[in-house]
C-alpha positions as a Python dict, from the first residue, in 0.01 Angstrom:
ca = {
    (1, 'X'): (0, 0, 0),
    (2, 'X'): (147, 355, -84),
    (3, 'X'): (95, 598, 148),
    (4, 'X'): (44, 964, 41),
    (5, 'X'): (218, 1284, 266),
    (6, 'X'): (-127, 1388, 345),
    (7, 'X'): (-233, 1052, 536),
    (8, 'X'): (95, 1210, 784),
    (9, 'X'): (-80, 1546, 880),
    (10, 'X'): (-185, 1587, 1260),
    (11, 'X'): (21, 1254, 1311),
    (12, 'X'): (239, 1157, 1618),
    (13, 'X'): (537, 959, 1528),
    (14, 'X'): (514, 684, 1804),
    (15, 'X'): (734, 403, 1741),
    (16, 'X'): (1067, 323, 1541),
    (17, 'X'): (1281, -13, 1500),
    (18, 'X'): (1618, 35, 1253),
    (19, 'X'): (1734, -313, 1109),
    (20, 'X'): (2043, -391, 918),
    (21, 'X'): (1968, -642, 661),
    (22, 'X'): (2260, -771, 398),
    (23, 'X'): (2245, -472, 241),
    (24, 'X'): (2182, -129, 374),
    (25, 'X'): (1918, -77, 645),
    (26, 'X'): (1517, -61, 692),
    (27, 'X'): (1341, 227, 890),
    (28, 'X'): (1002, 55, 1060),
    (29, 'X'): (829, 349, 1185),
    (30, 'X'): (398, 361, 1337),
    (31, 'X'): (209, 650, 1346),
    (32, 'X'): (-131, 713, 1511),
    (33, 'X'): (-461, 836, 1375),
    (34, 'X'): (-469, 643, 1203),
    (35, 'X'): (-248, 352, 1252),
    (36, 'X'): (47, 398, 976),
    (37, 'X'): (300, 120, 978),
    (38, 'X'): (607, 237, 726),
    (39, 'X'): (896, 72, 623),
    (40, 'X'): (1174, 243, 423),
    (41, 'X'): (1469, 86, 264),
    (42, 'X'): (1794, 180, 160),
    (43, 'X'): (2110, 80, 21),
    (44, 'X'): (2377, 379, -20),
    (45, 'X'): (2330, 566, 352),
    (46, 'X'): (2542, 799, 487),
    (47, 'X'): (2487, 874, 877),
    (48, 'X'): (2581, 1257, 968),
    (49, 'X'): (2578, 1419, 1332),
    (50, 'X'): (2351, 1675, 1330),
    (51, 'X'): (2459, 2047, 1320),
    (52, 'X'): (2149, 2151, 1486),
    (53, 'X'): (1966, 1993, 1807),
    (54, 'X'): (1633, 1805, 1686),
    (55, 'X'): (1436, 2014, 1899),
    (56, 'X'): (1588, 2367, 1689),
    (57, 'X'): (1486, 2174, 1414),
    (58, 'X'): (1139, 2123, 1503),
    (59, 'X'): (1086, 2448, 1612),
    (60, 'X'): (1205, 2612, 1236),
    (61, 'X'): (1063, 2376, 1064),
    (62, 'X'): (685, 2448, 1284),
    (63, 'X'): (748, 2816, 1263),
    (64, 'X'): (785, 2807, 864),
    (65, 'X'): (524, 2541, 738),
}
């Protein structure tokens, strides 16, 4: 099932699992209202600290949506 951007609005992001398969990883992620299970796979990842806390990012990205 493909899941469209707009089935994410007013969404809580409640539960992640990373696994490491062969190759690359997979992102399981559930969301609420209503219940989203994703799964996103890659092969070619490249992990990065981030330069800015996760909460600074939250609050730029809520102040400029």
């Amino acid at each position: 099932m493909l899941v469209h951007q707009s089935d994410f609005k007013a969404t809580w992001w409640l539960y992640d699992e990373i696994y490491k398969p062969e190759e690359g990883f997979e992102l399981h992620t559930v969301f609420d209202s209503p219940m989203i299970k994703t799964v996103i796979r890659a092969r070619d990842v490249k992990i990065e600290p981030l330069k800015l806390s996760l909460l600074r990012r939250l609050k730029m990205w809520y102040e400029n949506r």
